[in-house]
Short mmCIF file of the C-alpha atoms (twelve columns), coordinates in Angstrom:
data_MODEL
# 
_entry.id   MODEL 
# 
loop_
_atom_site.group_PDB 
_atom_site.id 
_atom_site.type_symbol 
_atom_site.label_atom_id 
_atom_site.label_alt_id 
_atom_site.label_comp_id 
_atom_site.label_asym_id 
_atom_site.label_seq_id 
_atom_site.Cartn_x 
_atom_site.Cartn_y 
_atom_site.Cartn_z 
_atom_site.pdbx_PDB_model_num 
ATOM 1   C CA . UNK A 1   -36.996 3.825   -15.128 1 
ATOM 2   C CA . UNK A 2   -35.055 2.658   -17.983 1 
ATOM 3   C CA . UNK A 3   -31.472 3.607   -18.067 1 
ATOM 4   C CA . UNK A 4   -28.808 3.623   -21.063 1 
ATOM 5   C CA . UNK A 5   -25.503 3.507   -19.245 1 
ATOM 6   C CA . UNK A 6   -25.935 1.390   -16.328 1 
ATOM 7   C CA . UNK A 7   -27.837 -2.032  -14.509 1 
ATOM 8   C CA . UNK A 8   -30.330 -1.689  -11.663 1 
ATOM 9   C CA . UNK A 9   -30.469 -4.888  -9.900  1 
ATOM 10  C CA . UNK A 10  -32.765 -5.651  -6.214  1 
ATOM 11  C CA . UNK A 11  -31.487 -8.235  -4.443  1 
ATOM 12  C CA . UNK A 12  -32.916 -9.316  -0.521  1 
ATOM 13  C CA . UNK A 13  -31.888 -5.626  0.342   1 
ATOM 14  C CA . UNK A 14  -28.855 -5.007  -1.509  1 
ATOM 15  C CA . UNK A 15  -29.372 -2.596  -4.547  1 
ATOM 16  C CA . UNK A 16  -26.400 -3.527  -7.102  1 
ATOM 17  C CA . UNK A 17  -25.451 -0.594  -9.315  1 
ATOM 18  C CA . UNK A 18  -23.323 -1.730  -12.696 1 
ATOM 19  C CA . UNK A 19  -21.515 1.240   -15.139 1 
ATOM 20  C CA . UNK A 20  -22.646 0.357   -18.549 1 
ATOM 21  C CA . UNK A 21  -20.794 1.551   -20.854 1 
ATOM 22  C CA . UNK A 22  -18.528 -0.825  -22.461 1 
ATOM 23  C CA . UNK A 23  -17.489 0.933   -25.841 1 
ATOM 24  C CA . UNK A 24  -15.848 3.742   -23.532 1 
ATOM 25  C CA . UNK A 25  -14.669 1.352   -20.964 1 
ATOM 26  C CA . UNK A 26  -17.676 3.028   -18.516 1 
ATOM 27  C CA . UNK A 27  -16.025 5.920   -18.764 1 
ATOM 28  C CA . UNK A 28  -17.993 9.002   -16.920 1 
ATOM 29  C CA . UNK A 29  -20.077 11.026  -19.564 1 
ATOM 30  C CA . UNK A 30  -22.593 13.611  -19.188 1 
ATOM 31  C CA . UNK A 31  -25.521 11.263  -19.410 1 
ATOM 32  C CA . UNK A 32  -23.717 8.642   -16.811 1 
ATOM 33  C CA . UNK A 33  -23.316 10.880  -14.454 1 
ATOM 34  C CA . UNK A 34  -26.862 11.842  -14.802 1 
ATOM 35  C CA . UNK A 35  -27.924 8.593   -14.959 1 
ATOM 36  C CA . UNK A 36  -26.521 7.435   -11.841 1 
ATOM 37  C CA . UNK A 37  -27.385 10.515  -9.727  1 
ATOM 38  C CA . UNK A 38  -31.204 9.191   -10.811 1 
ATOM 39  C CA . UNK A 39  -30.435 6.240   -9.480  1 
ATOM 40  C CA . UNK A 40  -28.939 7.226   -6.477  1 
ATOM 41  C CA . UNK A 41  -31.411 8.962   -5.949  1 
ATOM 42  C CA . UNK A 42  -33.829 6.166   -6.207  1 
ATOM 43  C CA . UNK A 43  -32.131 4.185   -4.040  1 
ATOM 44  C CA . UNK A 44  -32.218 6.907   -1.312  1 
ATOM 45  C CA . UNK A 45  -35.916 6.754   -1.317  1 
ATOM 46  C CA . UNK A 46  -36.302 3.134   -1.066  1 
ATOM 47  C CA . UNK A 47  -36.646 1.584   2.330   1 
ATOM 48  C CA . UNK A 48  -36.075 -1.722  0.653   1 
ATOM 49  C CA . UNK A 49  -32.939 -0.794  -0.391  1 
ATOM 50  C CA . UNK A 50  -30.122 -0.448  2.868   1 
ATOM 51  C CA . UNK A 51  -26.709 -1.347  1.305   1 
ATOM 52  C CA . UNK A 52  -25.904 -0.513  -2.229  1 
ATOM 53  C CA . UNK A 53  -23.234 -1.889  -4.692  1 
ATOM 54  C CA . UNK A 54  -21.505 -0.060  -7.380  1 
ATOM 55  C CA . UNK A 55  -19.947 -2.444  -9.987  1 
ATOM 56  C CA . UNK A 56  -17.970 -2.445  -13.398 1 
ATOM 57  C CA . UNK A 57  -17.023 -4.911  -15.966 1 
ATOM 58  C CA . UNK A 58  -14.785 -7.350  -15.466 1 
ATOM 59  C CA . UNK A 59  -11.753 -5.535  -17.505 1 
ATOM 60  C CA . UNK A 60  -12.805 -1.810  -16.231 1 
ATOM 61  C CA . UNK A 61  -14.414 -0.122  -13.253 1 
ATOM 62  C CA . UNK A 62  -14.026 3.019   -15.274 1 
ATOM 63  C CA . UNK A 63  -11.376 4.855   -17.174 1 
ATOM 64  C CA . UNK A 64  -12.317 7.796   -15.449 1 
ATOM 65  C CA . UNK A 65  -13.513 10.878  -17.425 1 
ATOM 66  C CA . UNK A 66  -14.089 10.390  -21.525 1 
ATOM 67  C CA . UNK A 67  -11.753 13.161  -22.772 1 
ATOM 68  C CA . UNK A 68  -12.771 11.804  -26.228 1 
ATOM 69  C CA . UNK A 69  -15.893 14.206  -25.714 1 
ATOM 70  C CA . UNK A 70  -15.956 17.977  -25.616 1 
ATOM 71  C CA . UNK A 71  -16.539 18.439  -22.271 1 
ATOM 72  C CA . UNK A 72  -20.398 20.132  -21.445 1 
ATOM 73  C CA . UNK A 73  -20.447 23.401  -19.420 1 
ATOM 74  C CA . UNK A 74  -20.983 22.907  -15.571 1 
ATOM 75  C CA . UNK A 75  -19.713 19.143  -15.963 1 
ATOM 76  C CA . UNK A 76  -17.277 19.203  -13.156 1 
ATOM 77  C CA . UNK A 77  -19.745 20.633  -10.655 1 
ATOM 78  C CA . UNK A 78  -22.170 17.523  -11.646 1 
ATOM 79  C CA . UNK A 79  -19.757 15.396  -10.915 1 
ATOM 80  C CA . UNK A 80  -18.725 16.778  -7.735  1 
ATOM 81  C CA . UNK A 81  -22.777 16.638  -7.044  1 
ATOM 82  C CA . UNK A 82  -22.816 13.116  -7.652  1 
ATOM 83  C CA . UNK A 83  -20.018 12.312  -5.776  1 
ATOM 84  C CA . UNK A 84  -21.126 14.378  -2.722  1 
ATOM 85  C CA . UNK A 85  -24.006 12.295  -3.053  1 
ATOM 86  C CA . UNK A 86  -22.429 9.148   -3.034  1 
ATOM 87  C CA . UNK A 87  -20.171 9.543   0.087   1 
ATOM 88  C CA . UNK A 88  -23.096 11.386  2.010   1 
ATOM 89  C CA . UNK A 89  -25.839 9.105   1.718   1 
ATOM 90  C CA . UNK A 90  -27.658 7.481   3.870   1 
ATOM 91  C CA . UNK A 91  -26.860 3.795   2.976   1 
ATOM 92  C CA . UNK A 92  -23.572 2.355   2.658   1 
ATOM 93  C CA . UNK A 93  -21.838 2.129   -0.745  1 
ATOM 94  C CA . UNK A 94  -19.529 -0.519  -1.683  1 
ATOM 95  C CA . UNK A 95  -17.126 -0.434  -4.628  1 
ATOM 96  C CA . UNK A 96  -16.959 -3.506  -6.818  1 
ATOM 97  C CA . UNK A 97  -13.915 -3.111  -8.281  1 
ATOM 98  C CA . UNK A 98  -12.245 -5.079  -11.632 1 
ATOM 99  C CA . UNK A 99  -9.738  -4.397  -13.893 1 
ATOM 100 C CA . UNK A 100 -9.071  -0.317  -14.586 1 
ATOM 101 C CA . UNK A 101 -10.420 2.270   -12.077 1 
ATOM 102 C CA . UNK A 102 -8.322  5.554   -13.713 1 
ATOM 103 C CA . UNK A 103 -9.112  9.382   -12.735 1 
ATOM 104 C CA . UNK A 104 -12.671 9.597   -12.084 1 
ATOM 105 C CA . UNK A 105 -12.665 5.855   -12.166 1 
ATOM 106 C CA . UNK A 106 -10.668 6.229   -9.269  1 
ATOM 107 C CA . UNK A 107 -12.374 8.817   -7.816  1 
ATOM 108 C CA . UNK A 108 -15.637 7.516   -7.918  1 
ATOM 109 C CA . UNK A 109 -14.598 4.032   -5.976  1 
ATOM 110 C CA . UNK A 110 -13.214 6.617   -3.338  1 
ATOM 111 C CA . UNK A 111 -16.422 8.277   -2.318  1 
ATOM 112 C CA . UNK A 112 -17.888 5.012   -1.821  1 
ATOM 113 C CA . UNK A 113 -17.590 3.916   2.125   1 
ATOM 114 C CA . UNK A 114 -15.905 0.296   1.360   1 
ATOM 115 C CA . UNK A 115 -13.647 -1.043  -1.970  1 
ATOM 116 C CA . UNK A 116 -13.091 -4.382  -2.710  1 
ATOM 117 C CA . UNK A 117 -10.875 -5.132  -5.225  1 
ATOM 118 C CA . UNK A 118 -10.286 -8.160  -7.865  1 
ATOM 119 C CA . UNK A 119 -7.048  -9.382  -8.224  1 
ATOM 120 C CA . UNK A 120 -6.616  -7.273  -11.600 1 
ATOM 121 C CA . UNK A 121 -7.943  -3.786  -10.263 1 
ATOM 122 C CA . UNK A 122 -5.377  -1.184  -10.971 1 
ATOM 123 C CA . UNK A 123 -6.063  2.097   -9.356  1 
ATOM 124 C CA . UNK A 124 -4.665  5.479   -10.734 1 
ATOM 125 C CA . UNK A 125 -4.768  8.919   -10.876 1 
ATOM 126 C CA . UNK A 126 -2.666  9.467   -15.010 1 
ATOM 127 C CA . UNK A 127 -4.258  12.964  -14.670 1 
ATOM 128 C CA . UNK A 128 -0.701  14.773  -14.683 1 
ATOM 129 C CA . UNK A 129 0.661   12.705  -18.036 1 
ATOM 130 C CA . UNK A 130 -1.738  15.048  -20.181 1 
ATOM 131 C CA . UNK A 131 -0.863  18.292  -17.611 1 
ATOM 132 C CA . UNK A 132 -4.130  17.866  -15.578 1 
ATOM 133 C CA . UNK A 133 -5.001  16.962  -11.884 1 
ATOM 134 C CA . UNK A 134 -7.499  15.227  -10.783 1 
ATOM 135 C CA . UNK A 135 -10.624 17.271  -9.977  1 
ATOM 136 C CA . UNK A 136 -13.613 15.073  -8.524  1 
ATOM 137 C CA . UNK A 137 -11.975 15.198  -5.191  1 
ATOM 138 C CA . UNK A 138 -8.486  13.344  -5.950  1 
ATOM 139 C CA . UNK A 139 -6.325  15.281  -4.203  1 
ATOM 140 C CA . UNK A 140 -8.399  16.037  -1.147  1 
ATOM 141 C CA . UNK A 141 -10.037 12.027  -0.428  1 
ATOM 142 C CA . UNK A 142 -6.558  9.991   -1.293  1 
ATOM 143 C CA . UNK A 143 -4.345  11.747  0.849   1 
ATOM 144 C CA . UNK A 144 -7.160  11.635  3.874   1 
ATOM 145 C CA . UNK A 145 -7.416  7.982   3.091   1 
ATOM 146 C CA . UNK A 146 -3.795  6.774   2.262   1 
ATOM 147 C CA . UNK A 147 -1.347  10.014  3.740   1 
ATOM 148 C CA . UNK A 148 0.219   12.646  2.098   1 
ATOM 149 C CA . UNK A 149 2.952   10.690  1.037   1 
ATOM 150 C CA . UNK A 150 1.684   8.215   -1.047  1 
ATOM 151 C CA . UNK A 151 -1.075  10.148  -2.358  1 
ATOM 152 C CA . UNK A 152 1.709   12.711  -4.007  1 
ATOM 153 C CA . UNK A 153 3.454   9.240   -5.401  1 
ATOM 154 C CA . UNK A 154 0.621   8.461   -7.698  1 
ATOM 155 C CA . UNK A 155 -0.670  12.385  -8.129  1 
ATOM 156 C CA . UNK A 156 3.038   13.470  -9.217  1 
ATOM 157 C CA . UNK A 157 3.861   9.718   -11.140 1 
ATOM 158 C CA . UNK A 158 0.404   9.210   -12.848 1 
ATOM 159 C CA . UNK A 159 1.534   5.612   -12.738 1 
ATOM 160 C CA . UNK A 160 -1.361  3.389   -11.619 1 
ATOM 161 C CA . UNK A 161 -0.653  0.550   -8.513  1 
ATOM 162 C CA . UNK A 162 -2.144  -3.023  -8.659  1 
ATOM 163 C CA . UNK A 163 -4.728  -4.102  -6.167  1 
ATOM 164 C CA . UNK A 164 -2.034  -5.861  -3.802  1 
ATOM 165 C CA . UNK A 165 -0.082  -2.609  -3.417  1 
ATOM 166 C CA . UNK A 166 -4.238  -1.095  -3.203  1 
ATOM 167 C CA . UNK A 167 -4.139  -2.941  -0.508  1 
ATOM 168 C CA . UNK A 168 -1.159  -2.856  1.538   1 
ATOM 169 C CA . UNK A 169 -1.536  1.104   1.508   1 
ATOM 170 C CA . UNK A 170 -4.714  0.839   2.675   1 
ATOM 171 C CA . UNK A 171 -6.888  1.969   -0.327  1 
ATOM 172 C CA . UNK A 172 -8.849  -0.927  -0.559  1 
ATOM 173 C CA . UNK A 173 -10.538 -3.380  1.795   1 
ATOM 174 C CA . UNK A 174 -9.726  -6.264  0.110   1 
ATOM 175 C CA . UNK A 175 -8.407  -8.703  -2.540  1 
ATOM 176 C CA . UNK A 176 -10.329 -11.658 -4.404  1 
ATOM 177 C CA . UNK A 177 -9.991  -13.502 -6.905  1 
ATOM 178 C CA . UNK A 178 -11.812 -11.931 -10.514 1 
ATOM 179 C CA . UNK A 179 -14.701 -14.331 -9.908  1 
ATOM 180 C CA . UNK A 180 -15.475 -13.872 -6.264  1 
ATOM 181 C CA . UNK A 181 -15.470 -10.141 -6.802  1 
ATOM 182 C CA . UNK A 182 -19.572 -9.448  -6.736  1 
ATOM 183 C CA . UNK A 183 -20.284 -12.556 -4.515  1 
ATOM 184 C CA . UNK A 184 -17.700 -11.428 -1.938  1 
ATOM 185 C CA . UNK A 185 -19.038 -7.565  -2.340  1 
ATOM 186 C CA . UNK A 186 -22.570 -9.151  -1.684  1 
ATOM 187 C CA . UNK A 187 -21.298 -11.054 1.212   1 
ATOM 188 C CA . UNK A 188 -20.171 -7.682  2.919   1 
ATOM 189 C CA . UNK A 189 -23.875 -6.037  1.939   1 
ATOM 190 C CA . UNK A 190 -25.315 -8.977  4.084   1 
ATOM 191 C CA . UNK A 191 -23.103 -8.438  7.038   1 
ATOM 192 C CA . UNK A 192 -24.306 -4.916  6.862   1 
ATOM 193 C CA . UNK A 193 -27.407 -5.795  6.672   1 
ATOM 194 C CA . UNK A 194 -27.437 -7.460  9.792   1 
ATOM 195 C CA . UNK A 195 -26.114 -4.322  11.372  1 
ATOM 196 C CA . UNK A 196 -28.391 -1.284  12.628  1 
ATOM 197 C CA . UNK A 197 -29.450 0.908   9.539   1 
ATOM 198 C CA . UNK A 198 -29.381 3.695   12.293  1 
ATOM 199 C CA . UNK A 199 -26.124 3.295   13.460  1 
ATOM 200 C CA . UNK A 200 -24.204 2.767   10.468  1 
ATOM 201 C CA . UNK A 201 -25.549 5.897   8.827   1 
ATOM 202 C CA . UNK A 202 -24.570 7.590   12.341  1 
ATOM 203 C CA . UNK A 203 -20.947 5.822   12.035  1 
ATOM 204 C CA . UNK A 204 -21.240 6.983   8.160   1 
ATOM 205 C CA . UNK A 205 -22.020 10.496  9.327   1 
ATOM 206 C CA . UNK A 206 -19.657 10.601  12.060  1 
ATOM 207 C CA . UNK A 207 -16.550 9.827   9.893   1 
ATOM 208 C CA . UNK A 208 -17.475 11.760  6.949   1 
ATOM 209 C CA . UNK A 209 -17.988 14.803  9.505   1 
ATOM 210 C CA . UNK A 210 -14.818 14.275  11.322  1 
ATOM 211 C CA . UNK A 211 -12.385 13.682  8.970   1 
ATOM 212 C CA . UNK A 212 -13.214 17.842  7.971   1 
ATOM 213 C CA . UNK A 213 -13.041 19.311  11.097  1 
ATOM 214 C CA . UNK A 214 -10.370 19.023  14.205  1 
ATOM 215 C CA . UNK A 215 -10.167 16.421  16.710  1 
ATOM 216 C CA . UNK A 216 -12.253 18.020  19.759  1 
ATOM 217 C CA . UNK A 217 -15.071 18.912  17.239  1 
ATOM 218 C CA . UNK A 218 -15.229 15.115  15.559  1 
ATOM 219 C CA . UNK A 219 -15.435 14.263  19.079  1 
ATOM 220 C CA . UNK A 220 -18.165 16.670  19.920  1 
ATOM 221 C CA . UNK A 221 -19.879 15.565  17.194  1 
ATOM 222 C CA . UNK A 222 -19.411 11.907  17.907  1 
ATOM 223 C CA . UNK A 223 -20.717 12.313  20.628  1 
ATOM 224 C CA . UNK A 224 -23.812 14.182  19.298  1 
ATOM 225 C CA . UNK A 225 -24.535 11.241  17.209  1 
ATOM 226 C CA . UNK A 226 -24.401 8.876   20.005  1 
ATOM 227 C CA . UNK A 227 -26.564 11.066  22.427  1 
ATOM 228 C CA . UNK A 228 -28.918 10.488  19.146  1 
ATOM 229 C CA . UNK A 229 -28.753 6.653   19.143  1 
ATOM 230 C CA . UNK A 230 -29.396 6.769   22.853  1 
ATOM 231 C CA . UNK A 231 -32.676 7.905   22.392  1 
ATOM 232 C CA . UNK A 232 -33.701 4.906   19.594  1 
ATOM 233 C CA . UNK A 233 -35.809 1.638   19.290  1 
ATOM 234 C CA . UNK A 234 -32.891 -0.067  18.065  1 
ATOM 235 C CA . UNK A 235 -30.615 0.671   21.093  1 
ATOM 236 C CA . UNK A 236 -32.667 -0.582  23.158  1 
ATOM 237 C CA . UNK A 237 -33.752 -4.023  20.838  1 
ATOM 238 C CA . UNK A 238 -29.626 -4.086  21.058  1 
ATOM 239 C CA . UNK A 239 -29.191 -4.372  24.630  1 
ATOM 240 C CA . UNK A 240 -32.324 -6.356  25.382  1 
ATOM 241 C CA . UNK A 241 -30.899 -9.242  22.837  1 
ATOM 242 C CA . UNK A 242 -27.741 -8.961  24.561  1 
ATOM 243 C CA . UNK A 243 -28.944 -9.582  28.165  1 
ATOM 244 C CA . UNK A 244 -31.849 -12.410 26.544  1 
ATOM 245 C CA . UNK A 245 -28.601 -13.989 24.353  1 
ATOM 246 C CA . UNK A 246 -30.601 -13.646 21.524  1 
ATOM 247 C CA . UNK A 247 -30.259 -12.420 18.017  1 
ATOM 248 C CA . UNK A 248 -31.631 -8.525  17.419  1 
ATOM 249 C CA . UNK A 249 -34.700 -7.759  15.387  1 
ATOM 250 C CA . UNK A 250 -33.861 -4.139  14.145  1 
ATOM 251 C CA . UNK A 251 -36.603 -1.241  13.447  1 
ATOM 252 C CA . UNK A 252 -34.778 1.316   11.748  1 
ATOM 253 C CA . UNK A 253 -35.635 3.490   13.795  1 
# 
């Protein structure tokens, strides 16, 4: 499939996902957020495909929404879909992220499970400067991922925060230089590759579940998902190679 606002790239595994739409600085339209719920959706079907990527340009992840446009009816509740999507699939997503990552910008790195930053990311939520609020998930993800505190900093300010401060808050995984960004992003895909596909989408599943409920049922439902992996291939390929001192040759299943 042929697609107008974004790069589809294979790579040994990895499938690496790149916003396309430069003249807007890839900011989220109708037809990108259709576009990449296709290709999520083509990712999710392809067993060749266990860790995907989600990329920018080099000056902008995305400027969030385009307010330029009159915005279509039902538009929200796509993007909502898509992000749902994102942050409950089966594969891990990792965020690429250079240069400007505003509103949905922001939003959209935040569903994805890890963000790795260049050294000129800036990450904010400006929402409130034209009497908005965020409303892809803002307000709910950043405060479950940074506090309360410091989410209501950048929700009430608008004023965006530089990938160091990203970073020391806890947003963000990591800091690299501008052009390590996509070789460091693909160096994390390959450690995760090397991982259990069954047990990270159990760990994905686990967190995602817990962090909505209470404490006893994340644990009940931990330990749901671990009764689960009791019962696979790959558990037991993971303790054989540990007795034998030998690397693990995963199944999947």
């Amino acid at each position: 499939m042929t697609y107008e606002t974004l790069i589809y790239e294979k790579e040994e595994g990895i499938g690496i996902i790149t916003l396309n739409r430069p003249g807007r600085m890839n900011a989220l339209d109708e037809q990108l957020v259709k576009e990449l719920g296709q290709i999520i959706d083509e990712t999710e079907g392809d067993e060749q495909v266990r860790v995907v990527i989600l990329a920018g340009r080099e000056k902008f992840f995305s400027a969030g929404a385009d307010i330029r446009e009159e915005v279509p009816p039902n538009f929200l509740k796509r993007v909502r879909d898509l992000f749902h999507k994102i942050e409950y699939s089966d594969k891990p997503f990792i965020a690429a992220v250079s240069g400007i990552a505003y509103g949905g910008g922001c939003e959209l790195s935040l569903v994805c499970d890890l963000r790795i930053a260049s050294e000129t990311a800036k990450f904010g939520m400006p929402e409130i400067k034209i009497g908005a609020i965020p409303a892809g998930g803002g307000t709910q993800r950043l405060p479950r991922l940074i506090g309360a505190t410091r989410a209501k900093e950048l929700l009430f300010s608008g004023d965006p925060i530089d990938a160091n401060e990203a970073y020391r808050i806890g947003l963000i995984n990591k800091v690299v230089p501008v052009e390590a960004l996509l070789e460091e992003a693909k160096r994390m895909a390959q450690l995760l590759l090397e991982r259990p596909p069954v047990a990270l989408r159990m760990a994905k599943l686990a967190v995602n579940t817990g962090m909505n409920t209470d404490l006893e049922t994340g644990l009940d439902y931990e330990a749901h998902c671990a009764t689960i992996l009791f019962t696979t291939e790959d558990l037991k390929e993971g303790m054989a190679a540990f007795r034998e001192k030998r690397k693990p040759v995963w199944k999947g299943r």
